[in-house]
DRENMARTI-208752 format. One line per field, with one value per residue (C-alpha): x, y negated, z. Coordinates in steps of 0.02 Angstrom, whole numbers, plus 50000, padded with zeros to 5 digits. Layout:
<atoms>
u: c(X | ...);
v: c(Y | ...);
w: c(Z | ...);
</atoms>
This chain:
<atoms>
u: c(52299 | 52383 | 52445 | 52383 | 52529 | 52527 | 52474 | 52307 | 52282 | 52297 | 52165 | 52038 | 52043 | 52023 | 51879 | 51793 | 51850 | 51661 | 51563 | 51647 | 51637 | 51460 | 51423 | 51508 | 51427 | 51250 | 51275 | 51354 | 51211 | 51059 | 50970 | 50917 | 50727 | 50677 | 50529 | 50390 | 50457 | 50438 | 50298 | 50185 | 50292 | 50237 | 50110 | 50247 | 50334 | 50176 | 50082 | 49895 | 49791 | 49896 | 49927 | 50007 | 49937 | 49988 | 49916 | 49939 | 49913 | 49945 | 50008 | 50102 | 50181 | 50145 | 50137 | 50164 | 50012 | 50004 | 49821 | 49734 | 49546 | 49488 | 49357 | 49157 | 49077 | 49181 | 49261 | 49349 | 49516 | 49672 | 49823 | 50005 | 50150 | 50313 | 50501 | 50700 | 50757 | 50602 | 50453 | 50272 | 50348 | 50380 | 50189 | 50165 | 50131 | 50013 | 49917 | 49798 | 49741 | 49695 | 49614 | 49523 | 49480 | 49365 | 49463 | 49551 | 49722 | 49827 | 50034 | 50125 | 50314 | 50348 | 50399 | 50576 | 50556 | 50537 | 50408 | 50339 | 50420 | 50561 | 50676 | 50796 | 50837 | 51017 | 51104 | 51090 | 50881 | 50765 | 50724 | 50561 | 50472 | 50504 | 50478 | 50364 | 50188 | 50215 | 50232 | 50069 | 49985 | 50061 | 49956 | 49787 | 49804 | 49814 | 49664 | 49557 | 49623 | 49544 | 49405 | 49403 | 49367 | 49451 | 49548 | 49501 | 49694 | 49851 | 49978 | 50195 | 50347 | 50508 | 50514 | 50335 | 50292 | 50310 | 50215 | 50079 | 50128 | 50109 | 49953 | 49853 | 49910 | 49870 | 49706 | 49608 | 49461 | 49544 | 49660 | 49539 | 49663 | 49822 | 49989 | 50173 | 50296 | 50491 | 50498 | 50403 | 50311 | 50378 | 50264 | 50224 | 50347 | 50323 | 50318 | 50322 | 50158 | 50084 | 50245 | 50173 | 50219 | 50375 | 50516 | 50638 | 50733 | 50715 | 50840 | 50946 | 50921 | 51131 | 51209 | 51186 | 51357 | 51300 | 51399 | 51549 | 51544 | 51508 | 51676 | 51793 | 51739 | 51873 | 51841 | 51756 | 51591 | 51443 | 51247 | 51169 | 51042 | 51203 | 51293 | 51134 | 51119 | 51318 | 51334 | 51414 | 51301 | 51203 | 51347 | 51428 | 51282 | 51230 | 51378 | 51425 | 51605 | 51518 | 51327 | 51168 | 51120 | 51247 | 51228 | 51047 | 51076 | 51199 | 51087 | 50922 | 51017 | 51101 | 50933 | 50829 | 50812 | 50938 | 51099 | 51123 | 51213 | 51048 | 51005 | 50904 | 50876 | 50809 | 50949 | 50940 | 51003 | 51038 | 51230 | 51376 | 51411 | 51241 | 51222 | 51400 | 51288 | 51184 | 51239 | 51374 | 51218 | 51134 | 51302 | 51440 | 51610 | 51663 | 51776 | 51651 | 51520 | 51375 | 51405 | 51576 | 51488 | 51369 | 51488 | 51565 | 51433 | 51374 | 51288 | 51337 | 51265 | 51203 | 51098 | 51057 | 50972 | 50880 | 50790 | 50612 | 50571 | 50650 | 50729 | 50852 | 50703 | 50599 | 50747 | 50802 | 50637 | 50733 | 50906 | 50816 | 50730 | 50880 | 50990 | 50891 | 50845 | 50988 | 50946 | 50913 | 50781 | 50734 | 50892 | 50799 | 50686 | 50841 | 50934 | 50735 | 50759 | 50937 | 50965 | 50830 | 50778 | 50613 | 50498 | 50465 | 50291 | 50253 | 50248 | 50085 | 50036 | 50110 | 50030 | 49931 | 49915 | 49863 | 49664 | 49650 | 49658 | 49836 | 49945 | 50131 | 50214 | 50411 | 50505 | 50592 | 50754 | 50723 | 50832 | 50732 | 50603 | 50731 | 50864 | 50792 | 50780 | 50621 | 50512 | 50447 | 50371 | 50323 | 50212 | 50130 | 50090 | 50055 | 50085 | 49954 | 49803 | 49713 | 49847 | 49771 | 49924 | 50124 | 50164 | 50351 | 50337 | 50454 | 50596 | 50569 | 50698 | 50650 | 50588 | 50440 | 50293 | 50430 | 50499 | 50351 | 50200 | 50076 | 50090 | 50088 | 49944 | 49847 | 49880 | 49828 | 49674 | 49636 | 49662 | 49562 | 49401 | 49406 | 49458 | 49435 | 49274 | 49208 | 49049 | 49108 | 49264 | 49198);
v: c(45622 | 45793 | 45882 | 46070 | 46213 | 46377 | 46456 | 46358 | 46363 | 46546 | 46577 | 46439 | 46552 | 46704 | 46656 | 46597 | 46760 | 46843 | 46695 | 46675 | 46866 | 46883 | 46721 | 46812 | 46980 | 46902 | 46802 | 46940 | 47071 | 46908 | 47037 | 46949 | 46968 | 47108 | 47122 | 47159 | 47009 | 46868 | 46777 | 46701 | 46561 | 46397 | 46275 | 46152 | 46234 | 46252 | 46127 | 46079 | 46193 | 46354 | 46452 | 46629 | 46761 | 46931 | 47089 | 47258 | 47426 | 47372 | 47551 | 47592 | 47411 | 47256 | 47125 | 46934 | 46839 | 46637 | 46611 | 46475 | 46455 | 46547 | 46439 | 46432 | 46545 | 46719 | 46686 | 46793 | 46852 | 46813 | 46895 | 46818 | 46942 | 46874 | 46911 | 46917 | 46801 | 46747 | 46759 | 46730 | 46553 | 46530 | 46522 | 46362 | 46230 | 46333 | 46402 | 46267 | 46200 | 46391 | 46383 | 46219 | 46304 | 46423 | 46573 | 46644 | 46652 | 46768 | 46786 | 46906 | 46936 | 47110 | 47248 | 47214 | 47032 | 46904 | 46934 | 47091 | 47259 | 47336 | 47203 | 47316 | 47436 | 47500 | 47536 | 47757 | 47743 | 47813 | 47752 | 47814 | 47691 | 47559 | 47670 | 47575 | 47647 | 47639 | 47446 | 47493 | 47548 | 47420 | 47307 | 47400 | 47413 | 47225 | 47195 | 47305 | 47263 | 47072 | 47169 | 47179 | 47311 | 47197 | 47074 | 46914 | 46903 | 46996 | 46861 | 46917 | 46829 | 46894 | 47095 | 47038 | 47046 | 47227 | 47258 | 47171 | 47254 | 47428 | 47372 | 47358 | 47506 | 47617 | 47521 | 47410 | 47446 | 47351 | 47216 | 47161 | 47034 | 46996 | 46857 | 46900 | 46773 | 46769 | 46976 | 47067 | 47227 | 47340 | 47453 | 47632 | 47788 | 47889 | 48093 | 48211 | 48221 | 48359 | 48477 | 48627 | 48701 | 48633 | 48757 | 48630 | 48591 | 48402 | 48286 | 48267 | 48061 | 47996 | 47948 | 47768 | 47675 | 47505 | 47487 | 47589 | 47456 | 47287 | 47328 | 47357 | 47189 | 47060 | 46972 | 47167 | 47131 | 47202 | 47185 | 47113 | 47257 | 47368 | 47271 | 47235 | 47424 | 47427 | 47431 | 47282 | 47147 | 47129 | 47084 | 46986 | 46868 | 46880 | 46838 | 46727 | 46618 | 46448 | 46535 | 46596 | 46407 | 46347 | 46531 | 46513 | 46354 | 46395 | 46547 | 46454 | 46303 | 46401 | 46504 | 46354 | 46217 | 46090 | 46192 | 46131 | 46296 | 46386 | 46412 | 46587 | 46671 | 46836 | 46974 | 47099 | 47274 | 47329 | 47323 | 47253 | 47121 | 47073 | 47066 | 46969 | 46816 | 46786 | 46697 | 46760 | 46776 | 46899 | 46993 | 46957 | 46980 | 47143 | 47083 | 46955 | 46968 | 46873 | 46731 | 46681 | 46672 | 46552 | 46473 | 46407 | 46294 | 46232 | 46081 | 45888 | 45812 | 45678 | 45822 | 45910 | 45765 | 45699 | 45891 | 45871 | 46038 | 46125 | 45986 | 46055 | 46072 | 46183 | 46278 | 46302 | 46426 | 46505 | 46532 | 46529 | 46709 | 46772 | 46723 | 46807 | 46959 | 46991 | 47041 | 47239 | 47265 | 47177 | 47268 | 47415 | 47393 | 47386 | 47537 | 47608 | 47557 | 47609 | 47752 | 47871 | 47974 | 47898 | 47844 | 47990 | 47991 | 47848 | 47981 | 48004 | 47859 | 47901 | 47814 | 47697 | 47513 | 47344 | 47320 | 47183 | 47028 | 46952 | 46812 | 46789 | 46620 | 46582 | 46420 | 46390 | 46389 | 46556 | 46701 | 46818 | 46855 | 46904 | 47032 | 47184 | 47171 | 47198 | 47207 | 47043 | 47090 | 47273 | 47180 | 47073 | 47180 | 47349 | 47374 | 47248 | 47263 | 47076 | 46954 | 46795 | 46703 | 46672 | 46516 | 46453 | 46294 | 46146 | 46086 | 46240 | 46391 | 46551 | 46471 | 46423 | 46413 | 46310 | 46190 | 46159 | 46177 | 46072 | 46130 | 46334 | 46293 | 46235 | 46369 | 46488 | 46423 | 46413 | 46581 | 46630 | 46524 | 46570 | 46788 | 46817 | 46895 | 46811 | 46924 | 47116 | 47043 | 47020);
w: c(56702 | 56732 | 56588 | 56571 | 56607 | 56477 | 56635 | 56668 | 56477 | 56466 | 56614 | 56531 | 56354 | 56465 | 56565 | 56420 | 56308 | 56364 | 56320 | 56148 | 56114 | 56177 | 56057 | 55913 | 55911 | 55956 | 55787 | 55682 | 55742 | 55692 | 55567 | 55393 | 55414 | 55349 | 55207 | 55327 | 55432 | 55293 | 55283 | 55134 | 55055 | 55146 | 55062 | 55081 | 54920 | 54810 | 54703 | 54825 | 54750 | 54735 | 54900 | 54939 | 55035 | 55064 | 55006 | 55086 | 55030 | 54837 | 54768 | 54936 | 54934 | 55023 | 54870 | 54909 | 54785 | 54740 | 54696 | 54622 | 54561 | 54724 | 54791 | 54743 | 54610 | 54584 | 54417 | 54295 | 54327 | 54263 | 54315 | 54273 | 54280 | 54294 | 54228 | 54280 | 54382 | 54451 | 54549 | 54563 | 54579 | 54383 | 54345 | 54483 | 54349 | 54241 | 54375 | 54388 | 54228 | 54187 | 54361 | 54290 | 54152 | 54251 | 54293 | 54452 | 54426 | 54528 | 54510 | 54606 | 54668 | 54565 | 54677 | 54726 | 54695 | 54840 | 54957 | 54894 | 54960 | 54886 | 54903 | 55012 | 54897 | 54864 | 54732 | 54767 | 54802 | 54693 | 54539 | 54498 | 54589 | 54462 | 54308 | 54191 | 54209 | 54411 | 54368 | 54266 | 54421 | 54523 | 54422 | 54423 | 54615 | 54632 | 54523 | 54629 | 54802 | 54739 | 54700 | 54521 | 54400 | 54239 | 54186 | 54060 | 54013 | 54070 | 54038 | 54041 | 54016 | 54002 | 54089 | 54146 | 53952 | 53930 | 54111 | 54032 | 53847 | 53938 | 54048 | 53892 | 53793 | 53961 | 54007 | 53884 | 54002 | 54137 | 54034 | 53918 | 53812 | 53813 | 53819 | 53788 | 53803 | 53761 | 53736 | 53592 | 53595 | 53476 | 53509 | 53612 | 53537 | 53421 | 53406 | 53260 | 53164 | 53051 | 53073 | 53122 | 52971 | 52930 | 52923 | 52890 | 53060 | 53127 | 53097 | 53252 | 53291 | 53286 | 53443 | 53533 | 53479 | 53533 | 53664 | 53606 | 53468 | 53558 | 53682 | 53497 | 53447 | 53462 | 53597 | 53688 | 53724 | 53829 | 53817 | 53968 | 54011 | 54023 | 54113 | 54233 | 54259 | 54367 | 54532 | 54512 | 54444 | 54594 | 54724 | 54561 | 54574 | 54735 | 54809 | 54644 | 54677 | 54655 | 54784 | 54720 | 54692 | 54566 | 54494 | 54456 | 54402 | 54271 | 54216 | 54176 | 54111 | 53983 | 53932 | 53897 | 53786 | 53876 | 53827 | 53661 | 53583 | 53565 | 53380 | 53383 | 53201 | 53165 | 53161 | 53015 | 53142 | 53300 | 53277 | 53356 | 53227 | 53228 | 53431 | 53446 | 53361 | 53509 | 53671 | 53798 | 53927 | 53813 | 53729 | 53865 | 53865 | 53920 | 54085 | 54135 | 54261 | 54237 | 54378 | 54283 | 54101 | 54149 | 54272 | 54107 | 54048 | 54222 | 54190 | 54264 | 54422 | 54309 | 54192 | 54346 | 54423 | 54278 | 54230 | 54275 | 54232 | 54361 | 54502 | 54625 | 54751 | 54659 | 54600 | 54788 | 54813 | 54687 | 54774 | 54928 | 54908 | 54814 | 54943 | 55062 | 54957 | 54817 | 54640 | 54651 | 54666 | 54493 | 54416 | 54460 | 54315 | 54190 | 54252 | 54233 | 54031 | 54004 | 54097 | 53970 | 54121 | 54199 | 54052 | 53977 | 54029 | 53903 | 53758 | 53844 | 53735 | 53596 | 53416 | 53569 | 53506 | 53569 | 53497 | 53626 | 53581 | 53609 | 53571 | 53578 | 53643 | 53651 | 53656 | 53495 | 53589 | 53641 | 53580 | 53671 | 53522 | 53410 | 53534 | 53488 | 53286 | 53201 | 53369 | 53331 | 53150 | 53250 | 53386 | 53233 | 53087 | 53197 | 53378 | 53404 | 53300 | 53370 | 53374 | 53360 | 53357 | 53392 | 53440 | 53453 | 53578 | 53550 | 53699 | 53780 | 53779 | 53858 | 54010 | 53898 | 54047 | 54149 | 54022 | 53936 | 54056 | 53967 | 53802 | 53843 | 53981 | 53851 | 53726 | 53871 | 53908 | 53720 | 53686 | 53837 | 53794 | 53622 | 53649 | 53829 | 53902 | 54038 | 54063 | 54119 | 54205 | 54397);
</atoms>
């Protein structure tokens, strides 16, 4: 055997030098599919039963749709709306016994989310598309392109629950009742009444300290929604030290009933003192990004492979589509709520309630009902005018649908059969 001089091991690298470049660039220039590339998610990933299809010309957008109930008679609609992180995906294990129950059930991916469009957007785009009552008529487009002129139920959890909130005070003719889960409606906002002739000036509303206040505490902290409004947050948890998996893993273990430090009360204001009671994933601290807070209370492997309510494969759609897609364009929606410049058109329905009938579900684990003060009592005694009901599940935290599929499936299809019109809705 002959050894190899420098010389002869010199020429080898350079002859190969093209091959290796060529191999290089070809991989570095392999484009992540683009939106209009990506199919339906496969049948492989869905309960028998429920299958995805995609929708064009949904308010401008392509929206991906999982659909259940679809075959035979045409049945009443009912369309499930969901919230951050997650997808059309979240309502898998409910959508068939409401489908059983009689009704068409249709979930989609949110603009920005998944498979719908908008999932390239960057940081500098416009916001307006994902102001609030453009959600609205994301909605209403979907019902009609399945060619319906109404609802039975609109159905939200999490940011999906003021989509459907806002669906109903816009159109009762089209969402004809109602189900918010995890985040209370505290109702449409307010402007002056009978003060014409008032010569007295208006009081000037005080200044927004919240956040001023949460970073003096000691340890600083930050509220979430702020924080998910930077230019930061999305790369923070898209490109998360431990991957999108483990990330996403860490963020719905700590939200739901398994993480054993959630104790949710009612909060008496919207102060700093009062916010610095609820979890670091809802008040953080102020030089933390999200993916490090909940990197703290990662669960075991042992935990991790005993959870039946959301197994590693079922969570991998998850970190799948966010791996793909990155979280911005559902942080679009918060920078929407906390930047004060794009809602303004929802003084249109100013005084507007919910005369639907609703109902409210949450896990008891949940903090989510009680983060904004005094909504919860709001959506109850006023801002809905036909609540039936509010219903605080047991084991489940605010991945109530998820966690505890059987119990709010069947408080779903209650409500429906007892409140829901099923004539009027085809």
């Amino acid at each position: 055997m002959h050894a190899i001089t420098r010389r002869q091991l010199l020429g080898s690298l350079g002859a190969l030098a093209p091959t290796l470049i060529s191999t290089a660039r070809a991989q570095a220039q392999t484009p992540t599919p683009r939106p209009s590339d990506v199919g339906p998610l496969p049948a492989s990933a869905l309960p028998r039963g429920v299958r995805a299809r995609l929708v064009n010309d949904v308010n401008g957008i392509r929206m991906h749709v999982l659909e259940a109930g679809f075959d035979g008679a045409r049945r009443p609609l009912v369309l499930l709306v969901h919230g951050f992180p997650e997808l059309a995906f979240s309502w898998r294990k409910v959508m068939l016994p409401i489908a059983a129950a009689g009704y068409h059930v249709i979930a989609p991916d949110l603009r920005g989310y998944g498979r719908t469009s908008g999932t390239d957007v960057k940081f500098d785009d416009d916001l307006s598309p994902w102001r609030t009552l453009n959600e609205v008529t994301d909605m209403v487009a979907l019902v009609s392109a399945f060619g319906y002129r109404s609802v039975a139920a609109v159905v939200g959890h999490d940011f999906g629950s003021p989509v459907a909130a806002w669906c109903s005070v816009a159109r009762p003719d089209v969402f004809r009742s109602t189900v918010l889960m995890s985040a209370p409606f505290g109702g449409a906002p307010v402007v002056p009444f009978n003060s014409a002739d008032s010569t007295a000036a208006r009081p000037t509303a005080p200044p927004d300290t919240i956040n001023d206040d949460l970073a003096k505490l000691s340890p600083p902290r930050k509220y979430y929604q702020r924080y998910y409004s930077t230019r930061e947050a999305n790369e923070n948890m898209w490109h998360a030290p431990q991957g999108v998996h483990a990330f996403l893993r860490g963020y719905y273990h700590m939200k739901s009933a398994d993480w054993t430090d959630n104790h949710p009360a009612p909060l008496k204001a919207r102060t700093a003192d009062e916010w610095a009671k609820m979890p670091r994933y809802y008040v953080m601290d102020l030089n933390k990004g999200m993916a490090e807070t909940v990197a703290l209370e990662m669960p075991s492997a042992s935990s991790i492979a005993a959870n039946t309510w959301l197994p590693d494969a079922e969570l991998r759609v998850y970190s799948d589509e966010y791996g793909r897609t990155g979280f911005q364009g559902g942080l679009q929606s918060y920078r929407v709520g906390t930047s004060g410049r794009f809602n303004g058109d929802l003084l249109l329905f100013a005084g507007r309630t919910i005369d639907q009938p609703s109902m409210f579900i949450a896990g008891r684990s949940d903090w989510g009902a009680y983060q904004n003060p005094g909504a919860l009592d709001r959506m109850q005694k006023t801002a809905c005018t036909h609540m039936v009901a509010a219903h605080f599940v047991d084991g489940a935290g605010h991945w109530v649908q998820q966690e505890q599929a059987e119990r709010v499936s069947a408080l779903i299809v209650e409500f429906l059969q007892r409140n829901a019109p099923r004539q009027g809705s085809l």
